[in-house]
N, C-alpha and C positions, 0 to 999 in steps of 0.2 A: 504494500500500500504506500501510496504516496500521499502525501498535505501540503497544503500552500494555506499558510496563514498571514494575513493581511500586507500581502506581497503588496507594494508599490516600485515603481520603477520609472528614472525621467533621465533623458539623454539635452542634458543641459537646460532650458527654460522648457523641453516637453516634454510632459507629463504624458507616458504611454499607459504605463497600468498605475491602478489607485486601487489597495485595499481588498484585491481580491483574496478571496479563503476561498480554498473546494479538495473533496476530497475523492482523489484519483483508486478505484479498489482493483482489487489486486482478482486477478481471474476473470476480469470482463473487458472489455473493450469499452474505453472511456475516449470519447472524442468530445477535441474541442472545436467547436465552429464559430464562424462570425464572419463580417465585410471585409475585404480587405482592408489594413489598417488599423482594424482593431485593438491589435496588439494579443494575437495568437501563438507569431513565433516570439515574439520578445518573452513573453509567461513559458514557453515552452528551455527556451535556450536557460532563463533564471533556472531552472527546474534541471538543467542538465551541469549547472554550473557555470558560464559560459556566458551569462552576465551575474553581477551580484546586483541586490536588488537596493534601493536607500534602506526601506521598511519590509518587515516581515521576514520568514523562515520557508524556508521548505523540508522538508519531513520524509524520509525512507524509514518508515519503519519503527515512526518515534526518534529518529535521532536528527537532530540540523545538520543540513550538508556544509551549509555555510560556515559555521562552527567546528567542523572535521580539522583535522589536523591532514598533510597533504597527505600520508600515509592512508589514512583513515577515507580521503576522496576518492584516490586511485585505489582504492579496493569496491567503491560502491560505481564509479566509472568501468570498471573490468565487466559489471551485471549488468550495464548497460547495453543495449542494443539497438542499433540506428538505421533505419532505412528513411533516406534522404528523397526530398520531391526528387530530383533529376537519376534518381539509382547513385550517384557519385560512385561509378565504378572505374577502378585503371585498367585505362585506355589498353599499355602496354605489358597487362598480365591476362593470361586467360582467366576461361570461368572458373576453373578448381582451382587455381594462382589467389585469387580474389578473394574466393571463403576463406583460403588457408591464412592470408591475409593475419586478421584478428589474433588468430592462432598463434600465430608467429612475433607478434607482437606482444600481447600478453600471455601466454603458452607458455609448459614447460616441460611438453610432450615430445616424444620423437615422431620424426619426420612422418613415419609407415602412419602412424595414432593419429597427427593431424590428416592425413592426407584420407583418411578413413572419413573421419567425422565430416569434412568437408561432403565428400560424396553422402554420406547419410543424410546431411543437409539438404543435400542438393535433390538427391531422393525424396526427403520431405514436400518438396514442393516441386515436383512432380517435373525433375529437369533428369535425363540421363543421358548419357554419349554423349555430352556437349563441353566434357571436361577440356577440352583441347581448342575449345572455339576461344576468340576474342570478343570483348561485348560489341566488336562492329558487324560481327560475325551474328549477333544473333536480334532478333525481334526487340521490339520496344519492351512488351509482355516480358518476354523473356528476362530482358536485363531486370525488370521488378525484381522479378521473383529470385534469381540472382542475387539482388539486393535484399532481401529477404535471409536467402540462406547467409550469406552473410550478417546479417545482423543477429542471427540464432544460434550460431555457430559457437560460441562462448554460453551456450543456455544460457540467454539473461533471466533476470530476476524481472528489469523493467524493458518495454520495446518501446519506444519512441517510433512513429510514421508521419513525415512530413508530405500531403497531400498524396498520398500512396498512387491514388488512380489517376494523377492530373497526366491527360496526353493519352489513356490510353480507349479503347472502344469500349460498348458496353461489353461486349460479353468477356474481355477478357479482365475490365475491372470486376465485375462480379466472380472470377477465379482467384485475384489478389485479396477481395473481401473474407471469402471463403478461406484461403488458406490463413490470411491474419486469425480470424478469428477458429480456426482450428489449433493453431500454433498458441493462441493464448490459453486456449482450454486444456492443451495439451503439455504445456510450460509452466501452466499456473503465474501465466505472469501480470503484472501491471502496465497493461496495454493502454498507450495514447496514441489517438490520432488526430492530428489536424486535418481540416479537410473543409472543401464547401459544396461537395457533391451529397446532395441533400436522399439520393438514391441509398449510398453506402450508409449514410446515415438512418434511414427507416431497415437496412438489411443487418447492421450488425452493431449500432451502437446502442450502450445495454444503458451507461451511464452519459448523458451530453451536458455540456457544459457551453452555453453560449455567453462571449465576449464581446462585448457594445460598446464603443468608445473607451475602449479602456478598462472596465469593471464587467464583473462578473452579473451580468445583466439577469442570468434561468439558469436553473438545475436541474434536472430532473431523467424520467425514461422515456424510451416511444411513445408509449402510449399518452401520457403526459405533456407530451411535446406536440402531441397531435389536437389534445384537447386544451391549449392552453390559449388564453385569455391575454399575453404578454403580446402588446402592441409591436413591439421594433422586435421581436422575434416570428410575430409570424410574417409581417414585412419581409424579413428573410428569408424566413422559409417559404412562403407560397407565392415568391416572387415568379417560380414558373409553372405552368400552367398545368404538368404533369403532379406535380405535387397540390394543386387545389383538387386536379381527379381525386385523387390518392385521400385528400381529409373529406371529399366525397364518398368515396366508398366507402371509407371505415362509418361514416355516418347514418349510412344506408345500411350496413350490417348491423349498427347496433340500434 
């Protein structure tokens, strides 16, 4: 589990977050949404270390990162797992180079052990034979999930996903939905996502958390978020027309 307690954050006279608290649980898919701007990845980067904030703490587990000793950061940084909007894969490693990646960096395995887990990885999310390819070599899809096995590859504790699906089609963002949120059930981990595809959002976010100029504007689950009352969140949300069908039908069902 992770905590953000009255996190503020201002990059000289502006003020990006003010005061947000929420708490991220551990074994669901917790996505945060909002407009661009809102200040998603700034709460997201506090949260990984990566800014420190003026006000407030953030929380693994009951303990402040902030207040960690460096020792004590780079142990809870090793549990981390990142899959980045663009895949941020290299260029000049291949795809089993890539997972092994992490490995090698924080690892203290031999070589046979990494190169094992890698493919196990890569297996997990349903990549095989492509160990020898380059990421120019394969699919947009593919470099995801790529980026995926990499970021699980260390089992983390937390996954971080910065816009998972952005650039790709639907049916193969709903295979990146699917395996996040297999991979969280399967990890037991403290899964965030950023995102503003409101689709992945009614398909696998359990806990959502929307950010509105700055502050934690709604909390709550689907179902919740479908019947809520929150002016400048449904602004957001049923900004497209597929998503008024969607609070249509659920209305019609019930």
């Amino acid at each position: 589990m992770i905590e953000v307690q009255g996190l503020s954050k201002r990059f000289g006279d502006n003020q990006v977050l003010t005061d947000i608290s929420a708490v991220f649980e551990q074994g669901k898919v917790n996505q945060i949404i909002g407009m661009s701007g809102s200040g998603k990845s700034v709460l997201t980067k506090c949260m990984v270390g990566l800014h420190r904030p003026e006000e407030g703490r953030v929380l693994y587990n009951g303990r402040s990162f902030h207040d960690m000793n460096d020792e004590e950061k780079r142990q809870v940084r090793q549990r981390i797992g990142m899959l980045f909007q663009g895949s941020a894969l290299f260029d000049s490693l291949t795809v089993l180079e890539n997972v092994i990646f992490p490995l090698r960096m924080f690892g203290a395995m031999p070589k046979s052990e990494m190169e094992d887990r890698a493919r196990e990885c890569l297996k997990l999310v349903r990549i095989q034979d492509k160990d020898d390819l380059f990421p120019s070599q394969i699919s947009g899809g593919m470099q995801k999930r790529v980026g995926i096995a990499r970021a699980i590859a260390m089992e983390p504790k937390y996954l971080f996903c910065d816009e998972p699906n952005s650039g790709l089609d639907p049916q193969t963002a709903i295979l990146i939905d699917d395996l996040i949120k297999e991979l969280t059930e399967e990890y037991n981990t403290t899964t965030i996502v950023v995102t503003h595809d409101m689709n992945s959002v009614m398909e696998t976010g359990e806990n959502i958390i929307f950010i509105h100029q700055g502050r934690k504007w709604w909390q709550g689950s689907r179902q919740e978020l479908l019947n809520s009352d929150n002016t400048e969140l449904n602004e957001f949300i049923y900004a497209g027309s597929l998503m008024r069908q969607v609070k249509e039908a659920m209305s019609r069902r019930s």
